[in-house]
N, C-alpha and C positions, 0 to 999 in steps of 0.2 A: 588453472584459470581463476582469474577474480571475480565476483561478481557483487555490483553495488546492489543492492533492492533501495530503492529509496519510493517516499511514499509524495503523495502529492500539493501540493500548496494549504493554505486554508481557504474557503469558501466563505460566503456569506451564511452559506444552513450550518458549517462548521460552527461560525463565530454565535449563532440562533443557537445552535442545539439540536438542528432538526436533521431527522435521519434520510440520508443522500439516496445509499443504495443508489440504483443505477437511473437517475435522475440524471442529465446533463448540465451542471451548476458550474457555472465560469469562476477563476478563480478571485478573490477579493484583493482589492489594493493591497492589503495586509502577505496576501498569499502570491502575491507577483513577486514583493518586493523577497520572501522567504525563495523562491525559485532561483533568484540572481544572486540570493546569496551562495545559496547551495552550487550555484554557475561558479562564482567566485571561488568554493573551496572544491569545486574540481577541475580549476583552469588551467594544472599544469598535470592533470593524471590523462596519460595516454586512454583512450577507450578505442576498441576495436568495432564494438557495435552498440547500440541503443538500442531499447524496444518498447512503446510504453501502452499502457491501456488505451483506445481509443476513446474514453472518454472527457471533453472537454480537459478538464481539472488536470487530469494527470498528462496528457498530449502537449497542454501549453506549459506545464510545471517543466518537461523533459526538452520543451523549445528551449524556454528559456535559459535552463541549468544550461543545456548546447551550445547557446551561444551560435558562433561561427560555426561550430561542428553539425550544426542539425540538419543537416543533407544526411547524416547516417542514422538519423532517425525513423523506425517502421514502427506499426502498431500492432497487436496482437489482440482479438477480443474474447480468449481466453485469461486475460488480464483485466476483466472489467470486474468493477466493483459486487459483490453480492447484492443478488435484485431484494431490497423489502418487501415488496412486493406493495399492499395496504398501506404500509407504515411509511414510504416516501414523502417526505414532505411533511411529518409531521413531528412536533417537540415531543419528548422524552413524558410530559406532564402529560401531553394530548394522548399518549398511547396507555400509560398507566393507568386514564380514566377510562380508555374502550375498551384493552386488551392487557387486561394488569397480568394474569399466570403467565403469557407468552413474554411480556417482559421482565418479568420477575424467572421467567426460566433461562432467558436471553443472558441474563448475568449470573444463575447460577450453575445453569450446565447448556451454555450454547451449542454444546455438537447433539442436542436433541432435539432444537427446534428445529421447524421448518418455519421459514417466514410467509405469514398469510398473503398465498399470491406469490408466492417468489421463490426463494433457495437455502438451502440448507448450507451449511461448514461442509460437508462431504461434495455438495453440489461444485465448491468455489475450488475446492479442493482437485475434484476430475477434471476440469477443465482449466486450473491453471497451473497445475502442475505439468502436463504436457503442452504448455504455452510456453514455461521455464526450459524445458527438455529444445522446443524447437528455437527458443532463443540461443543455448548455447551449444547446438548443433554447428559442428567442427570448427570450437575453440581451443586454440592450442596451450600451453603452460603458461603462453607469457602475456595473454590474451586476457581484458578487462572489457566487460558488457555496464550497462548501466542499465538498468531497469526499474518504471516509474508504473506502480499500481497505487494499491489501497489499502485503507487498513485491513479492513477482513482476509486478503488476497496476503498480505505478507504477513500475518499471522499464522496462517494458515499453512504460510509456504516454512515457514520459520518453524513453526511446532513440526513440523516432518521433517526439516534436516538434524533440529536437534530432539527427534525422537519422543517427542515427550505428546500426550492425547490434545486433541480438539479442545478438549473440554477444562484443559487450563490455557486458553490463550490468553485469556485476561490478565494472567500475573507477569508479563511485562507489556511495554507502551509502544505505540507506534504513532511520535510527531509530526505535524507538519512539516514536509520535506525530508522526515528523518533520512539519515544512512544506516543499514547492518550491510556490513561487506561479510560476504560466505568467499571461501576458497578451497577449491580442491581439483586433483585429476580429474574428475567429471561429476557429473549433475547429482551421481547417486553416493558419492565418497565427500560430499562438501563438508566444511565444518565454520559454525558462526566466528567470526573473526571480531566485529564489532555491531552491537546491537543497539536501534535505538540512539544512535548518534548523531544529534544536532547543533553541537557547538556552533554551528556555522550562525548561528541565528540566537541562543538559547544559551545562558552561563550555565555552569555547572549543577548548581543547585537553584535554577532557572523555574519554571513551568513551562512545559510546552506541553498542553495538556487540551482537550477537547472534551465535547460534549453529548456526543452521538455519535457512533460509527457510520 
């Protein structure tokens, strides 16, 4: 089976800076027009199912990639973003001056915090990992899902297939709308295929780069 991960549009707190977590933020002009492209570079790839976070951002990012297909669109809320819990809502500058060690620890070994009020890496990690599991529940070999979360959520899911700790998710990106397609016999045998892929929107040596997770 194939599976797309792809992540969700930009927002308006993306294009701020300000940290989303599970805030319901709709997606920006900017981040509609990224979801149709990402529609456009997969308008001729069969999908068998869709799934995406219930969250605003990512629900209309997976409409619109859909297109005509989004009747095979379901949500799953084991795919929603890591809650900040405190930190919702606010710029990267505003938290350094309230809560400088938690963010200063957020970039240096993320799978230690807990976010004040909210969830941990291991937290996004038990609950969307068996949301990946029930998405590709009886896909057969020739079978492609698409699947529309977040950054922390496909970092998260990405550092577990390709084996490597929590605590380097940071050393690679996850863009607006990116694709990594994972492929394997099943959910526990997958292997990254392509990671971090946004051509659809984004030249090669491009930026498509953000400012708060």
């Amino acid at each position: 089976m194939k599976i797309l991960l792809a992540r969700h549009g930009e927002t308006p707190w993306n294009a701020e800076g300000r940290y989303q977590g599970q805030a319901d933020i709709a997606l920006s002009p900017v981040g509609e027009a990224q979801a149709r492209s990402l529609g456009e570079r997969l308008r001729d790839v069969p999908l068998t199912r869709a799934v995406a976070s219930p969250l605003g951002r990512a629900r209309r990012t997976a409409e619109l990639a859909l297109g005509e297909r989004a009747g095979l669109l379901a949500t799953d809320a084991g795919l929603m973003e890591i809650a900040h819990g405190r930190w919702e809502g606010l710029l990267a500058s505003e938290i350094r001056a309230a809560d400088p060690d938690r963010l200063q620890a957020w970039r240096d070994a993320p799978h230690e915090v807990l976010m004040p009020g909210g969830e941990s890496l291991q937290h996004v990690f038990d609950r969307a990992w068996p949301a990946l599991l029930r998405a590709t529940a009886g896909l057969g070999a020739d079978d492609t899902l698409l699947l529309v979360a977040h950054d922390a959520v496909n970092r998260v899911l990405l550092c577990h297939v390709l084996g490597i700790p929590f605590g380097r998710l940071w050393t690679f990106r996850q863009a607006p709308t990116t694709l990594n397609l994972l492929e394997g016999p099943t959910a526990d045998r997958l292997e990254v295929v392509r990671l971090n892929d946004c051509s659809h929107h984004t030249p090669l040596f491009g930026e498509a780069v953000h400012r708060a997770l």
